[in-house]
C-alpha positions in Angstrom: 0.0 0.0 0.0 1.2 3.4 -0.9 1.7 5.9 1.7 -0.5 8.7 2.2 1.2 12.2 2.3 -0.3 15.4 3.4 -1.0 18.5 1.3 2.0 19.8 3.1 4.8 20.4 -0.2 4.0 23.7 -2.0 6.0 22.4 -4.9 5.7 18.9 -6.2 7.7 17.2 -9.1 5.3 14.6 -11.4 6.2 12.4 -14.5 4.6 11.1 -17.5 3.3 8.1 -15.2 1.2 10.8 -13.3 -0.8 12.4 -16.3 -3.6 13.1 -16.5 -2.7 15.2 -13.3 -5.1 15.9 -10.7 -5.1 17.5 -7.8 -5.4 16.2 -5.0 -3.1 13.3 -6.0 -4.1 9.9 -5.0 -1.7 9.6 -2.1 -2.7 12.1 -0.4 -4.8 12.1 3.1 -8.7 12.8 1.8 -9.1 14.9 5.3 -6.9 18.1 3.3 -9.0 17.4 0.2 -10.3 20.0 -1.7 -12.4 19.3 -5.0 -10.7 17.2 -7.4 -9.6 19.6 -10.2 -7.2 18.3 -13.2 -4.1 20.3 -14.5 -2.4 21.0 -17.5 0.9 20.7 -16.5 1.7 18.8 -19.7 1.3 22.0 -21.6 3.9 24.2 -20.1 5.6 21.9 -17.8 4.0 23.3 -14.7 0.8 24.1 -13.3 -0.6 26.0 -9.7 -3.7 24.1 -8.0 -6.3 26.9 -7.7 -7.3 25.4 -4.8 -4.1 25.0 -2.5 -1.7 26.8 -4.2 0.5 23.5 -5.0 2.7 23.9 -7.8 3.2 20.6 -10.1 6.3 20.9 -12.4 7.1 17.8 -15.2 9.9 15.8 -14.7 11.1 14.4 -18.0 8.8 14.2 -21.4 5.3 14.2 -21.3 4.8 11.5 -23.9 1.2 11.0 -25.5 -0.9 12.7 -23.2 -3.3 15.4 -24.8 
């Protein structure tokens, strides 16, 4: 089982195995949760939650995600 983290890291690095990217991610604790919103950080290489404020940058190519 994965471990659960907290909503805690303002800036958090994803790959190609993470798209489409959501936030909040899947790991994290559901108590912290804020509505699940999708981001496309596969356009620019980064995107901000408007929610929390977390920034998601891609690590490596994005591959075939649209």
């Amino acid at each position: 089982m994965a471990e659960l983290k907290e909503n805690t890291q303002r800036e958090i690095e994803v790959t190609a195995k993470d798209l489409p990217l959501h936030c909040p991610t899947p790991d994290m604790v559901s108590w912290n949760s804020h509505p699940r919103v999708y981001l496309p950080v596969h356009k620019t290489g980064e995107a901000r939650c408007p929610y929390c404020g977390t920034v998601y940058k891609l690590v490596g190519p994005a591959g075939g995600h649209h």
